[in-house]
PDB file with one MODEL, atoms N, CA, C and O in Angstrom:
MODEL        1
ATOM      1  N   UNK A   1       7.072   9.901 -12.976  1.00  0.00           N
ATOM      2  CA  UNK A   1       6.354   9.409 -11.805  1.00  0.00           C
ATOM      3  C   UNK A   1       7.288   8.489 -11.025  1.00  0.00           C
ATOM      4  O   UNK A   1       8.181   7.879 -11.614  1.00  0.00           O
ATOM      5  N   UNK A   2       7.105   8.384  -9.768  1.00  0.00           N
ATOM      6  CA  UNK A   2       7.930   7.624  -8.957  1.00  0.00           C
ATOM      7  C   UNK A   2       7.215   6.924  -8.581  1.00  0.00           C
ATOM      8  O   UNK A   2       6.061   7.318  -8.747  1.00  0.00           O
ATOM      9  N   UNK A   3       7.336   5.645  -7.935  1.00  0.00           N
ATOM     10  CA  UNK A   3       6.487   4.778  -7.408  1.00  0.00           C
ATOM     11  C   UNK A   3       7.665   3.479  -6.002  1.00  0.00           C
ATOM     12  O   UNK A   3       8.891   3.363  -5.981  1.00  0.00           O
ATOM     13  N   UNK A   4       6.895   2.961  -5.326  1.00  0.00           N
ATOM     14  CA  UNK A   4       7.569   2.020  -4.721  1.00  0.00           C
ATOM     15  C   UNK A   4       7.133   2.313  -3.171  1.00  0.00           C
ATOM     16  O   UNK A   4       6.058   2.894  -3.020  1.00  0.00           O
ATOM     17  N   UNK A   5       7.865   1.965  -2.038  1.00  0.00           N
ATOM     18  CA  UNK A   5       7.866   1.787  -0.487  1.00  0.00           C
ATOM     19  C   UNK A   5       8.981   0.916  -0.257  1.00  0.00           C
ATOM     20  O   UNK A   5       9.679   0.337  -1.089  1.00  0.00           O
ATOM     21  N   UNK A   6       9.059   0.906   1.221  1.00  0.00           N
ATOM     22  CA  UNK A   6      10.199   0.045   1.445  1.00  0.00           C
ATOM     23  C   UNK A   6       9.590  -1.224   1.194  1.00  0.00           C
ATOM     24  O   UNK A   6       8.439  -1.647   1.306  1.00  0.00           O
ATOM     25  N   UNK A   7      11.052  -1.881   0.695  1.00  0.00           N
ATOM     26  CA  UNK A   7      10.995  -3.124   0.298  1.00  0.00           C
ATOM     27  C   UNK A   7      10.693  -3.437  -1.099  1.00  0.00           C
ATOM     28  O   UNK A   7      10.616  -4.614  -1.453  1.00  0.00           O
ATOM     29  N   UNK A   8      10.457  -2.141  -2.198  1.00  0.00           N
ATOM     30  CA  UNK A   8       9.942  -2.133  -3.472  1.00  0.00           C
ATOM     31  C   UNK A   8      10.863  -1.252  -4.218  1.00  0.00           C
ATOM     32  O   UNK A   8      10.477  -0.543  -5.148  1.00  0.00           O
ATOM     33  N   UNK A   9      11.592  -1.282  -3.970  1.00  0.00           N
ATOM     34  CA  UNK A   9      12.861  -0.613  -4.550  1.00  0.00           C
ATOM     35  C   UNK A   9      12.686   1.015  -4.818  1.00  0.00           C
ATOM     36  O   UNK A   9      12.663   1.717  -5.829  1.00  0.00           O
ATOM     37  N   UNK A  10      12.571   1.266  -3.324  1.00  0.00           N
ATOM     38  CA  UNK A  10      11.920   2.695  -2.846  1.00  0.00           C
ATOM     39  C   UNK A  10      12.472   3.931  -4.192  1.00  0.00           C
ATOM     40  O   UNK A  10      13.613   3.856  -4.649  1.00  0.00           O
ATOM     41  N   UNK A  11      11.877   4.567  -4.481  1.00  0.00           N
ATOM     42  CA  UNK A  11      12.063   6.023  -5.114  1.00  0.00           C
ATOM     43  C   UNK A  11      12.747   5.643  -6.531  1.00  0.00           C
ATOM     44  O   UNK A  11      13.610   6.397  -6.980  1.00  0.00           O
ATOM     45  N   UNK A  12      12.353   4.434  -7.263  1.00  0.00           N
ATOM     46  CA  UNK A  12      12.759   4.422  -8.476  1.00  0.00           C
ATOM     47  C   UNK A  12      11.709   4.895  -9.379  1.00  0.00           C
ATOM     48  O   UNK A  12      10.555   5.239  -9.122  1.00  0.00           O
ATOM     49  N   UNK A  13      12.489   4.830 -10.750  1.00  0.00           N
ATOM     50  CA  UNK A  13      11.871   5.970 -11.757  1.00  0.00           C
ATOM     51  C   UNK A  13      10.901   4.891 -12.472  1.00  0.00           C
ATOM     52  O   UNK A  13      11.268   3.718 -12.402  1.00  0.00           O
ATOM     53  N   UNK A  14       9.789   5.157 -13.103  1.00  0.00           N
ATOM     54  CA  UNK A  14       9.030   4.141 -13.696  1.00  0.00           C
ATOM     55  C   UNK A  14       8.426   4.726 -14.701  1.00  0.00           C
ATOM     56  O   UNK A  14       7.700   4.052 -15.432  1.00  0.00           O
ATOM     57  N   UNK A  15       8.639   6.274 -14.953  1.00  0.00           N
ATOM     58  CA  UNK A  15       8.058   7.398 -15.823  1.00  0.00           C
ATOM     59  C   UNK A  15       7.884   6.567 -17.586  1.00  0.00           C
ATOM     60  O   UNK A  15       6.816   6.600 -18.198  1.00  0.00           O
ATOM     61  N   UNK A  16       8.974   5.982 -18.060  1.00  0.00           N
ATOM     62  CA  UNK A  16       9.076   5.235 -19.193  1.00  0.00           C
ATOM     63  C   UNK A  16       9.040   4.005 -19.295  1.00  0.00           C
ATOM     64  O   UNK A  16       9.450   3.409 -20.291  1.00  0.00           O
ATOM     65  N   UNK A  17       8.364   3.254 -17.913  1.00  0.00           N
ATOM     66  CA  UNK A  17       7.877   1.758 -18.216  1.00  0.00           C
ATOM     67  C   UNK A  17       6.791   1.694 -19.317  1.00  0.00           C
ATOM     68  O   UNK A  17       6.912   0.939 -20.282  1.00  0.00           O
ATOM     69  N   UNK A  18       5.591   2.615 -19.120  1.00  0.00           N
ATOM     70  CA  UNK A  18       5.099   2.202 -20.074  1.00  0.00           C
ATOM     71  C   UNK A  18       3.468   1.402 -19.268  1.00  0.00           C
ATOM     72  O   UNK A  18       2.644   0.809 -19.965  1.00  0.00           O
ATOM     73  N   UNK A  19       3.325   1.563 -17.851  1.00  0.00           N
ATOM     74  CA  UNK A  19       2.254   1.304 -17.385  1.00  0.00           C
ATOM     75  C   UNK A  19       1.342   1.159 -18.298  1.00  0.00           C
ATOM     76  O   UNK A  19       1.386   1.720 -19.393  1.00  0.00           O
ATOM     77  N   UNK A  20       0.258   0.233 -17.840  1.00  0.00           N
ATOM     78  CA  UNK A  20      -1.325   0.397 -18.996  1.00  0.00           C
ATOM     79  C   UNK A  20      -2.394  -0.442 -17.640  1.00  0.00           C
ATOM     80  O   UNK A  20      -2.228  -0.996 -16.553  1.00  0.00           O
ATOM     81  N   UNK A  21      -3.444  -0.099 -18.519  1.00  0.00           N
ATOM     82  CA  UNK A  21      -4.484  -0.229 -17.274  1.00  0.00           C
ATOM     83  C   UNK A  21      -4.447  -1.445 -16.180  1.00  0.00           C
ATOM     84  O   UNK A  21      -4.793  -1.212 -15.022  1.00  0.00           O
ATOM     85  N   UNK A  22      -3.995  -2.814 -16.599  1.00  0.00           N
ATOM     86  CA  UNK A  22      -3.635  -3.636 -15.759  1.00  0.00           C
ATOM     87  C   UNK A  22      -2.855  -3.622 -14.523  1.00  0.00           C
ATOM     88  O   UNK A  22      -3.181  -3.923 -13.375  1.00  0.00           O
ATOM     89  N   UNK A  23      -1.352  -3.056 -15.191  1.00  0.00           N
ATOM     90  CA  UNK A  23      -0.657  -2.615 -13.952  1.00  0.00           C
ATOM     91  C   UNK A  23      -1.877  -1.639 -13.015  1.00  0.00           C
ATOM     92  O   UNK A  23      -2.403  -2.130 -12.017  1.00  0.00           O
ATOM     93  N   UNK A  24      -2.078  -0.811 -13.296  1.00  0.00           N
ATOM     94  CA  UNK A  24      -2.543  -0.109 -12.254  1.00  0.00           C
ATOM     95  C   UNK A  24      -3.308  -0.627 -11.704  1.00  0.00           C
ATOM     96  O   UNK A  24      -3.056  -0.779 -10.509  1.00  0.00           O
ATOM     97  N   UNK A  25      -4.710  -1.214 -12.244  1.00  0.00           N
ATOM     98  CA  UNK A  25      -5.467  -1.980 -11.340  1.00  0.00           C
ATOM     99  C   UNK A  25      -4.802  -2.741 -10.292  1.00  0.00           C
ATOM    100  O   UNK A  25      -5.083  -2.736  -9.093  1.00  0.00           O
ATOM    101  N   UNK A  26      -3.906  -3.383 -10.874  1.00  0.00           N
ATOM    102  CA  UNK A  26      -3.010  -4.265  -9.711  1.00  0.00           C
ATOM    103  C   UNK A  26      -2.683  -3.379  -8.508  1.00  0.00           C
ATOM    104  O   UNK A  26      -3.225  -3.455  -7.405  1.00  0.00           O
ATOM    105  N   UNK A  27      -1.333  -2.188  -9.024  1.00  0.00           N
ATOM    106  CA  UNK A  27      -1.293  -1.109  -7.894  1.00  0.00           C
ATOM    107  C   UNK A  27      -2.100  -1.086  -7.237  1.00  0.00           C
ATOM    108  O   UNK A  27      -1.849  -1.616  -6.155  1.00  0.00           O
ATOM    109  N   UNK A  28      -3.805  -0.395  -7.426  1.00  0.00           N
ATOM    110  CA  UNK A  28      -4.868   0.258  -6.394  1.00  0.00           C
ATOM    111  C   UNK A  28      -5.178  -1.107  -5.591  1.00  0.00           C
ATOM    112  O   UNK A  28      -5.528  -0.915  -4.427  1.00  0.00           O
ATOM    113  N   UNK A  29      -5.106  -2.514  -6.030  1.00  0.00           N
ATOM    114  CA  UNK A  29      -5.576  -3.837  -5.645  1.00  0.00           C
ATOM    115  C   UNK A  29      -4.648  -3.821  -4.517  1.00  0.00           C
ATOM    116  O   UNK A  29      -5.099  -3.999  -3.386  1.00  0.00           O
ATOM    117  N   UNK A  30      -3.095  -3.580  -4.745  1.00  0.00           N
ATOM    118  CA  UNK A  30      -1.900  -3.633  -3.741  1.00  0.00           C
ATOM    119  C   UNK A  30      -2.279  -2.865  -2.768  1.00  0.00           C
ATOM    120  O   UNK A  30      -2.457  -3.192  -1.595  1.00  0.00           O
ATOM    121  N   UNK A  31      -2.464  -1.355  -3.479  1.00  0.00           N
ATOM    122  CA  UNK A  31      -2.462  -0.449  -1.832  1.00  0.00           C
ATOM    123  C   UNK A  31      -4.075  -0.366  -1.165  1.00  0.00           C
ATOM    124  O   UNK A  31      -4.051   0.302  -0.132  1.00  0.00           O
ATOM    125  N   UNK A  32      -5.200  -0.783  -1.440  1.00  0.00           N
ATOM    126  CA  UNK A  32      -6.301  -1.361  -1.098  1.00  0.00           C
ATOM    127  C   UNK A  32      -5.899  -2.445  -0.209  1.00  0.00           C
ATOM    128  O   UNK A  32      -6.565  -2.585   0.816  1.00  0.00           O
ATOM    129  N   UNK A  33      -4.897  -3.256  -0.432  1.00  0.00           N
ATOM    130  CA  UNK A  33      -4.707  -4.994   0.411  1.00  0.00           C
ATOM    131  C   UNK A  33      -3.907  -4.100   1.570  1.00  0.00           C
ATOM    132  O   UNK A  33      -4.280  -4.290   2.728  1.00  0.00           O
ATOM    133  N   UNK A  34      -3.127  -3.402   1.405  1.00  0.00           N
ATOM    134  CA  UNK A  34      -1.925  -2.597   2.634  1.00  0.00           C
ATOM    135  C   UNK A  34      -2.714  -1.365   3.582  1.00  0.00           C
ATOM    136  O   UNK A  34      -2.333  -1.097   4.722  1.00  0.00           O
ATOM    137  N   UNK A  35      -4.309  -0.411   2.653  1.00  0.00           N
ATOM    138  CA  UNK A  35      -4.999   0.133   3.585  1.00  0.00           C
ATOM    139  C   UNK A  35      -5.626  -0.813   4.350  1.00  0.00           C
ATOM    140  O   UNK A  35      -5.331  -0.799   5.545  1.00  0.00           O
ATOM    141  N   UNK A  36      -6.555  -1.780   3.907  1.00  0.00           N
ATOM    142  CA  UNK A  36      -6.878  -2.607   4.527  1.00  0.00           C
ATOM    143  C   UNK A  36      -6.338  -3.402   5.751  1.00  0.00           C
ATOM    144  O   UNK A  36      -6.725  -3.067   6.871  1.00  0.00           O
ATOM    145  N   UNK A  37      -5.595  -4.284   5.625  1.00  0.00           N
ATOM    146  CA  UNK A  37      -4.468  -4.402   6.719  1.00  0.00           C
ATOM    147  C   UNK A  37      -3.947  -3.334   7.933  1.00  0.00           C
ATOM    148  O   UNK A  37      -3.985  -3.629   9.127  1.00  0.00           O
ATOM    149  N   UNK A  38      -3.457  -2.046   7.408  1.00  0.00           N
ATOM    150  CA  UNK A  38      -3.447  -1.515   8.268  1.00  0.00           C
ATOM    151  C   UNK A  38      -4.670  -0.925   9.482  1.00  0.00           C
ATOM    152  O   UNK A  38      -4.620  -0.778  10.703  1.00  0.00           O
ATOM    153  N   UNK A  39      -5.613  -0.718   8.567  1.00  0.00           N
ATOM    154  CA  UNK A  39      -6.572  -0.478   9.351  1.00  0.00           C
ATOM    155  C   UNK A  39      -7.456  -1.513  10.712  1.00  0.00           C
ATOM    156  O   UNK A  39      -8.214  -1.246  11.645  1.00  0.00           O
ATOM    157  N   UNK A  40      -6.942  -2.535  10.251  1.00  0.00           N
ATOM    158  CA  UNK A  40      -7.366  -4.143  10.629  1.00  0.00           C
ATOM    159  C   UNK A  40      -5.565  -3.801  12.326  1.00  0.00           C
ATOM    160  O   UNK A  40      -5.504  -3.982  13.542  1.00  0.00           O
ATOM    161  N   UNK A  41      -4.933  -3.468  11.632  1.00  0.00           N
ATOM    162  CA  UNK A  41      -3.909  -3.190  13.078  1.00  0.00           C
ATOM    163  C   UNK A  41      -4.429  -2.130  14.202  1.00  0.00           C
ATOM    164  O   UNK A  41      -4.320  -2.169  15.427  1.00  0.00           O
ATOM    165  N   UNK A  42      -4.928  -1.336  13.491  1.00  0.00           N
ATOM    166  CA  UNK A  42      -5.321   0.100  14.298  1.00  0.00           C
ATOM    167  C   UNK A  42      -6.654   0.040  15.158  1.00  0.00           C
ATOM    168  O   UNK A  42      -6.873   0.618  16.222  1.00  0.00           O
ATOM    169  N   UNK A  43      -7.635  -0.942  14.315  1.00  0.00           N
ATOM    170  CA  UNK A  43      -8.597  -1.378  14.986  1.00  0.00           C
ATOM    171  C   UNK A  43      -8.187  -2.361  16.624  1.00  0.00           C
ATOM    172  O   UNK A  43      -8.604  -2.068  17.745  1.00  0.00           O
ATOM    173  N   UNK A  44      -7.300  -3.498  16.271  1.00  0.00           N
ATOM    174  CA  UNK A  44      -6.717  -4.183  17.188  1.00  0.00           C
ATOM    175  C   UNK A  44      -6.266  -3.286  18.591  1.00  0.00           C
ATOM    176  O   UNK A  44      -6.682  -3.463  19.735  1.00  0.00           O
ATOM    177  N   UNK A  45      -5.202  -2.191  18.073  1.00  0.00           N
ATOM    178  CA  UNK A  45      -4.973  -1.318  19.351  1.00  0.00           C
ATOM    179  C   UNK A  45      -5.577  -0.714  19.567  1.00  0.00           C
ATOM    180  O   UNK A  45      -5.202  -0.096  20.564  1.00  0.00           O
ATOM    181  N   UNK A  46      -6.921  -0.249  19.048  1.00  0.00           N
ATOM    182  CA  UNK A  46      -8.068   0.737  20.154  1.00  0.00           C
ATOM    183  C   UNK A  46      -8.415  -0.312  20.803  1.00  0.00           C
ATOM    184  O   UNK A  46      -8.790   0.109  21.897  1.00  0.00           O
ATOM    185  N   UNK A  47      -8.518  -1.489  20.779  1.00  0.00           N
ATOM    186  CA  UNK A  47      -9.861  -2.982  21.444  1.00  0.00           C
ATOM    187  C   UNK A  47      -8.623  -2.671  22.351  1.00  0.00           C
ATOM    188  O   UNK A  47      -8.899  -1.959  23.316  1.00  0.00           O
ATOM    189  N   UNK A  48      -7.310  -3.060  22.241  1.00  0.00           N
ATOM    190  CA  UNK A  48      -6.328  -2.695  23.463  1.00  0.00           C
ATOM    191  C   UNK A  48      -6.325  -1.171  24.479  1.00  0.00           C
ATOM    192  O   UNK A  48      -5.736  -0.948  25.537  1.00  0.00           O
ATOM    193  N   UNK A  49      -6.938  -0.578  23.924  1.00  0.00           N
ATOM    194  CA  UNK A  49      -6.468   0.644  24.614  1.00  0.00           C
ATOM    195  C   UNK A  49      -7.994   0.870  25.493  1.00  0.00           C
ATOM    196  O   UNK A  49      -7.949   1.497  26.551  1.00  0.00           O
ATOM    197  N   UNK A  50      -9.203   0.373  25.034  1.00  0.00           N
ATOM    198  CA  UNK A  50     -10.448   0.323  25.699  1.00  0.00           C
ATOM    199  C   UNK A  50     -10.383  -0.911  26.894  1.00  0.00           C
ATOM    200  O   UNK A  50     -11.218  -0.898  27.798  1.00  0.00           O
ATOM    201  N   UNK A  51      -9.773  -1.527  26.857  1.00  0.00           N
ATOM    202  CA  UNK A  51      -9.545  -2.637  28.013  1.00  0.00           C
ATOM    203  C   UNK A  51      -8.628  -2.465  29.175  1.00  0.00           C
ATOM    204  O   UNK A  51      -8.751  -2.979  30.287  1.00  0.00           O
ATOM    205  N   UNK A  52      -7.558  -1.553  28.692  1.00  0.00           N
ATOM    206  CA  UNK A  52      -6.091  -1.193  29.719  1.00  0.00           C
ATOM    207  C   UNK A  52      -6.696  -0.107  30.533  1.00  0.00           C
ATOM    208  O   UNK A  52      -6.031   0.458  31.401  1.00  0.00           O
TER     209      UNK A  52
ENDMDL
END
């Protein structure tokens, strides 16, 4: 399995870390905090694009 993004030490191997349920919760907690956020940007530029 590969895991990472920029800034996370993109496309390294993690197959034999040895994950267990914590890590992951954390992961889905991470990319839950980064959908979130993004969506919170996208919202911002429609309120921009309904006003212009």
């Amino acid at each position: 399995m590969i895991t990472g993004g920029a800034g996370a030490g993109a496309g390294r191997e993690v197959a034999n870390e040895g994950f267990g349920v914590p890590e992951l919760v954390a992961e889905a907690a991470l990319l839950q905090a980064r959908l979130d956020w993004s969506q919170g940007r996208l919202a911002r530029l429609g309120e921009r694009g309904e006003q212009g």
